[in-house]
Structures are given as C-alpha cells and as structure tokens.
C-alpha positions in Angstrom: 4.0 -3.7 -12.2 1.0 -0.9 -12.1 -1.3 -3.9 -12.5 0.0 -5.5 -9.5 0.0 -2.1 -7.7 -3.6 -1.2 -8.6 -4.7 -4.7 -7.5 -2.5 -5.7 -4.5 -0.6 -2.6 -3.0 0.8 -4.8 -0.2 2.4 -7.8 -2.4 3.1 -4.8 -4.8 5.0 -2.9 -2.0 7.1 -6.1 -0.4 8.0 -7.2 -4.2 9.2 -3.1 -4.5 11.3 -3.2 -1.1 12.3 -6.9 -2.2 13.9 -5.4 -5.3 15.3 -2.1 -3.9 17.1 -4.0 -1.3 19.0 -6.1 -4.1 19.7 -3.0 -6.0 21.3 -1.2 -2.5 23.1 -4.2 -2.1 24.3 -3.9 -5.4 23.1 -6.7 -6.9 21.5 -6.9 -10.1 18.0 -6.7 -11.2 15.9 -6.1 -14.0 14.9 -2.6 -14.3 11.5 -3.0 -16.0 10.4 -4.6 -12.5 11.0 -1.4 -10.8 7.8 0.5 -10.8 9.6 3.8 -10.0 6.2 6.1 -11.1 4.4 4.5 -7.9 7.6 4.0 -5.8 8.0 7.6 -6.2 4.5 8.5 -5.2 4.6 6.4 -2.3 7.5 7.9 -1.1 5.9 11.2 -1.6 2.5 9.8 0.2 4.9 8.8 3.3 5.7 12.4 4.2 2.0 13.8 3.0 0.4 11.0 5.5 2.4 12.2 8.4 2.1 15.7 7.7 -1.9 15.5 7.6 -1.4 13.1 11.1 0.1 16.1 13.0 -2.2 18.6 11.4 -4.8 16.1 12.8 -3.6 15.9 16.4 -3.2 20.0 16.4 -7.1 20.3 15.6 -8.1 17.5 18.1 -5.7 19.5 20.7 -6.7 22.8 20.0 -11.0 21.1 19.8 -10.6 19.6 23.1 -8.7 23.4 24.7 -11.9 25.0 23.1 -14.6 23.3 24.8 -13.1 23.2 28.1 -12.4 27.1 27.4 -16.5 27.7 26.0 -17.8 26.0 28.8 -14.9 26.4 31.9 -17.9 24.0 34.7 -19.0 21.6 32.4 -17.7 18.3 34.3 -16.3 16.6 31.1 -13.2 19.4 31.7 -10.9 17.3 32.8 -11.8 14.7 30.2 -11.2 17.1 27.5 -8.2 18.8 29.1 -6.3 15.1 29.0 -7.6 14.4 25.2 -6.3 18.1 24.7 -2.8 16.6 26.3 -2.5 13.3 24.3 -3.0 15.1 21.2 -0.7 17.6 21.5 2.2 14.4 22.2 1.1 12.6 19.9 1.9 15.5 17.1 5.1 16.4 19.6 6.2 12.6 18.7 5.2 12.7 14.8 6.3 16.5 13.9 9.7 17.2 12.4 10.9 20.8 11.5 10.8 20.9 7.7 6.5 20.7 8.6 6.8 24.4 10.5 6.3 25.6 6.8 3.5 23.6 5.6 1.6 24.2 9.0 -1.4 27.0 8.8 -1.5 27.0 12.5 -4.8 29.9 11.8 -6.4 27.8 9.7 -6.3 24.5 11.9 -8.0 26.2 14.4 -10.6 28.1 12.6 -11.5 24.9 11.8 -11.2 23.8 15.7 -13.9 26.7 16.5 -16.2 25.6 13.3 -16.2 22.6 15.0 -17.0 24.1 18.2 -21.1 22.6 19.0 -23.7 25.2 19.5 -24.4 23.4 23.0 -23.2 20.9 25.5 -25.6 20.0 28.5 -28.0 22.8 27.1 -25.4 25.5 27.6 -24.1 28.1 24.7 -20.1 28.0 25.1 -19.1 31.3 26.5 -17.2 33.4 23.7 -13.9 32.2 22.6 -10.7 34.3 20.6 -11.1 34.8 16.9 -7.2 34.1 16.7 -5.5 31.3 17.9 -3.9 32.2 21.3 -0.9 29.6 21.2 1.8 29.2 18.8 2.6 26.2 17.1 5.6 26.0 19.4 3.8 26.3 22.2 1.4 23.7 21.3 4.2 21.3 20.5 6.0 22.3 24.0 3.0 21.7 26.0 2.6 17.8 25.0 
C-alpha cells in the first residue's frame, strides 16, 4: 500500500476511507490492505495543517494591524485594517482550544514586525511595541 501512497495519495486515500468504512461497519477486510503507518500520519498531518493555518491567519492579522499602526495616514489603512479583520475570522473559524498550548502568540508576531517593510510610499513606519499588545483571546474575539 506505501507504493500506492508514495505514487497516488488521492486513490491511496479514497481506497484507505473505502476500507475503514467496511471495517466501522464491521465488515470484514484484509488487514495487510490497511496502510495504518500512513493512515496514522495523515491523521497526525490533519491537526498539524490546521494548526499552522491559524498560526498563519494570526501573522497576516497581526502584519496588516502593524502597517496600519507604522504608518497611521498612509491611504491603504482601511485596506489593511479589513485584511487585518478577515484574518483574524478566518483563524476565529479554524481555532479550537487544545491549539492555546501550541500557540507562541510572541513569536508570531515577532515575526509580523520582521516582516514589517523598511518603507511604504517613501515613509519609515513610525516605531511600533517590542511586545505584542493583544492577547491571543483578544485577537480571536476581535474577528
């Protein structure tokens, strides 16, 4: 099954579900064409993938706050405020609590004000807080 896997992960995933539906419905089926190493791994992968998507939605929210903070008249604002809105639903919509743990709020956006350009329209941003000033439920709240 690894062959089919490595070569077709979409048949390789609808022959999977195929199978694990027989077995919950308690019928029968040949254990060797379970390929439980990769059906655990894709499991794992499920939670991982949405995990990183929230992560990604925080840094977009917290990118967009930071450029309408570093430069307050630019007229691109507004633009950046509503990107700043839609990201912070869209990881509202795709976070559940057991990800509060596995969060480095501090870390996401150090990486928002690394990300931070050195100027927009020929202007330096004005200065901004070494420490994020929302918390994640805040950020989560204000979708």
């Amino acid at each position: 099954m690894s062959a089919l896997y490595d070569a077709d992960v979409l048949q390789w995933s609808e022959r999977q579900a195929d199978l694990l539906r027989r077995v919950a419905n308690g019928e029968r089926v040949n254990e060797a064409d379970l390929d439980w190493p990769n059906i655990v791994e894709e499991i794992e992968s499920v939670g991982r993938s949405q995990l990183s998507a929230v992560k990604s939605y925080l840094l977009q929210a917290l990118l967009h706050d930071l450029k309408a903070e570093a430069w307050p008249l630019s007229p691109s604002v507004p633009h950046w405020r509503s990107e700043a809105r839609v990201a912070r639903y869209n990881a509202a919509e795709a976070y559940v609590p057991s990800m509060r743990q596995r969060i480095d709020l501090a870390a996401i956006y150090a990486k928002a004000r690394q990300a931070i350009p050195d100027t927009i329209d020929g202007q330096p941003p004005q200065p901004l807080p070494d420490q994020c000033p929302v918390t994640l439920d805040e950020l989560l709240s204000d979708a």
